[in-house]
N, C-alpha and C positions, 0 to 999 in steps of 0.2 A: 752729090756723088755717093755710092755704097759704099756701106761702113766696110772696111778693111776687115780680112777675114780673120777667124781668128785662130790664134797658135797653136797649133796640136801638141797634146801632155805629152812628154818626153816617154818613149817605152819601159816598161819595169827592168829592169837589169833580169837574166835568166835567174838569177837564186835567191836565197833568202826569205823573209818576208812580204816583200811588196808582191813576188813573182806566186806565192803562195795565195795571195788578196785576187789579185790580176784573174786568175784562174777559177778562184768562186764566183767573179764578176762576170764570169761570163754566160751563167745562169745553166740552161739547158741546153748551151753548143758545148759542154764540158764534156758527155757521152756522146758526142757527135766519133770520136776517134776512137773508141773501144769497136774489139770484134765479137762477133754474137759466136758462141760455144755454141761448134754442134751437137748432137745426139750423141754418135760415134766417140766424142772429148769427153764424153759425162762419166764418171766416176761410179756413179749411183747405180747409170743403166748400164754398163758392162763389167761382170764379175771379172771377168781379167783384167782390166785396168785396178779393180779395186786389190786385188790376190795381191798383184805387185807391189804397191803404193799403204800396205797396212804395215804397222810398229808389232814386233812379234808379242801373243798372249805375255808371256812371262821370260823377263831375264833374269839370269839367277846373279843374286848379290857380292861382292864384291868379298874376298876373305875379310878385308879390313871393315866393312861393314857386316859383316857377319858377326866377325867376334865382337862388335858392340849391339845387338840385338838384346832388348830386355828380354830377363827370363822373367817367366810364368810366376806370380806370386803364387805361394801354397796357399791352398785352404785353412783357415784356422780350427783350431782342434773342435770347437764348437760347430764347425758345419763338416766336419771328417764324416758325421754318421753316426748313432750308435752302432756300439762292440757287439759280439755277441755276448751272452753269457755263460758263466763256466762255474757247477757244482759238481765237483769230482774226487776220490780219492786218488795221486796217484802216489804210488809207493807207500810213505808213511806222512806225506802232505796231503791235506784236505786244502782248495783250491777253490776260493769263494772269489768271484772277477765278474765285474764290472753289470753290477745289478740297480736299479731304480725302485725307489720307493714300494720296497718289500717289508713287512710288517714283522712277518715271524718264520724267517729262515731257521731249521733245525738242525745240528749236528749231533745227534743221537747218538751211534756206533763207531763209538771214540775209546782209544786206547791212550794207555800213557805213554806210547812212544810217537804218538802221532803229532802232527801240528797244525795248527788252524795259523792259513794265509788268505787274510782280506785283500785285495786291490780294486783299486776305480769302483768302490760302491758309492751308492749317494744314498741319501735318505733312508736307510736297511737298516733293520733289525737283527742280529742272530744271536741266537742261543747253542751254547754250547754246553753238554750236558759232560756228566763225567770228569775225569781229572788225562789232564795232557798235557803236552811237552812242553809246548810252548805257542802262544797266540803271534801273529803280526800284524798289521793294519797297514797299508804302505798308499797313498793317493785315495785315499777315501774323506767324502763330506759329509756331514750331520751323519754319522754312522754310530749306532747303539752296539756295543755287546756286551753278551752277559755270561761270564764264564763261571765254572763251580771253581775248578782245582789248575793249579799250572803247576808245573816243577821246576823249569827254570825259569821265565820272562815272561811278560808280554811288551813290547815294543809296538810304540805309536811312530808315525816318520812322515810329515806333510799331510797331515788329516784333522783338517783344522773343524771344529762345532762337532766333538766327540763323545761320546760317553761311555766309558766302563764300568762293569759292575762285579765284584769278584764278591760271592758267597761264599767260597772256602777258604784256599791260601792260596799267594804269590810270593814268591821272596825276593820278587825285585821285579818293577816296571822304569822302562826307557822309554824320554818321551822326547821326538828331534822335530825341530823345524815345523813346531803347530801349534796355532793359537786357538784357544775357548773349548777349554776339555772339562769336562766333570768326571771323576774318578769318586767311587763308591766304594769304601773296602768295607770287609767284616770284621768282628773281634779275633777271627783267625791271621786277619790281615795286620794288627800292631805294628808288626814288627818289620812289614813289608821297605824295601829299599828303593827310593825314587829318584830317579837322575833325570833331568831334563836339559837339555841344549839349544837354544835361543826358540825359546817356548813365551809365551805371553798371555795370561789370566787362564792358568791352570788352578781349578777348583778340588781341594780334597775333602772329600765328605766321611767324615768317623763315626764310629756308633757312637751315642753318648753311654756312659755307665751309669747302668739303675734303670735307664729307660728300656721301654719294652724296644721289640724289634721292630726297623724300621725307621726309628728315630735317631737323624745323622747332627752332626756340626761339621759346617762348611767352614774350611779352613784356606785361604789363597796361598799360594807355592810365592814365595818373594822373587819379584824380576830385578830389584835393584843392590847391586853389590856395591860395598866397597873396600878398595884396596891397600896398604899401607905397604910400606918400606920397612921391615925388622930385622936388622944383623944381618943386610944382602938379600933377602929373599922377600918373594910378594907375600902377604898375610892376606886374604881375603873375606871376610866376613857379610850377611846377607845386612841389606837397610828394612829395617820395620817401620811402620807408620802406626801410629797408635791414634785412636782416637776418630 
């Protein structure tokens, strides 16, 4: 007799994973049930269907995402540009700004009520001839001057790799917030009075006596203090190193 037929596999349940398998099993009658897009359905070929169905160019953000928008970091002062420059008298300020590697700036037609203002120089030289009010130097680097006469200061202020030269007299230099200065006084200069405010390896150059001209001793300004306690009040005194 024929063998007995055999059992047909129980149908996949409609969901899941079996029904998911069931359906890639069935190879190429899977597209047998899709409808073919006509022309007229195509998105591509009619610009009216497309006008409709686009996301518009730009929507404008949200106040609450607006106000957390990063802002624009600045430029750093190093790529700002250079400045222009500025040799000018105006009034009774002479107005020397923001020059590079100049050798021999001259301030010739100089009074004693005038005053010579450095700023943002770098590598400059200037000569100041004559006797005047008073010098300043304020954001200058590796900056030379060389004055005859001042009547009241010359003040240094963040102009760190300095050098001053005074041939005549000063009766007083102030020096803030700069380190690596060499200061050159004349024998007019003894008596000169020097105040500096968190300054660090400030060089004074003296003439020596007996020696011809020209011939200085380098002297360092002390950066190290110390303090004591006497009858209520601080005593202060500079620390030497000998040796």
């Amino acid at each position: 007799p024929p063998p007995p037929p055999a059992a047909s596999a129980p149908a996949p349940s409609a969901g899941g994973a079996a029904a998911v398998f069931a359906e890639l099993n069935r190879g190429e009658d899977v597209t047998k049930g899709l409808r073919k897009v006509d022309k007229s359905e195509m998105t591509h070929k009619n610009p009216a269907l497309r006008a409709g169905s686009t996301v518009p160019a730009s929507i404008g953000p949200s106040p609450a995402s607006a106000s957390k928008r990063p802002t624009k970091p600045s430029k750093p002062q190093a790529l700002a540009g250079k400045k222009p420059t500025k040799f000018a008298l105006e009034g009774n300020k002479w107005l020397i700004e923001h020059y590079e590697n100049e050798s021999g700036l001259t301030v010739s037609e100089t009074e004693i009520s005038h005053s010579i203002n450095l700023y943002g120089c770098k590598n400059t030289t200037v000569i100041i001839k004559g006797k005047v009010n008073a010098v300043t130097l304020v954001n200058c680097t590796k900056t030379s001057v060389l004055v005859e006469s001042v009547i009241s200061s010359v003040s240094v202020t963040n102009s760190p790799s300095f050098q001053l030269q005074i041939t005549g007299s000063a009766p007083m230099i102030q020096l803030d917030s700069t380190d690596s200065g060499h200061i050159f006084l004349s024998k007019d200069c003894l008596g000169t009075e020097i105040t500096t405010a968190k300054c660090s390896s400030i060089n004074i150059n003296l003439p020596v006596e007996g020696e011809e001209e020209g011939i200085f001793s380098e002297q360092p300004v002390p950066e190290m203090f110390k303090t004591v306690i006497k009858d209520g009040k601080l005593i202060t005194t500079a620390v030497e190193h000998a040796g």
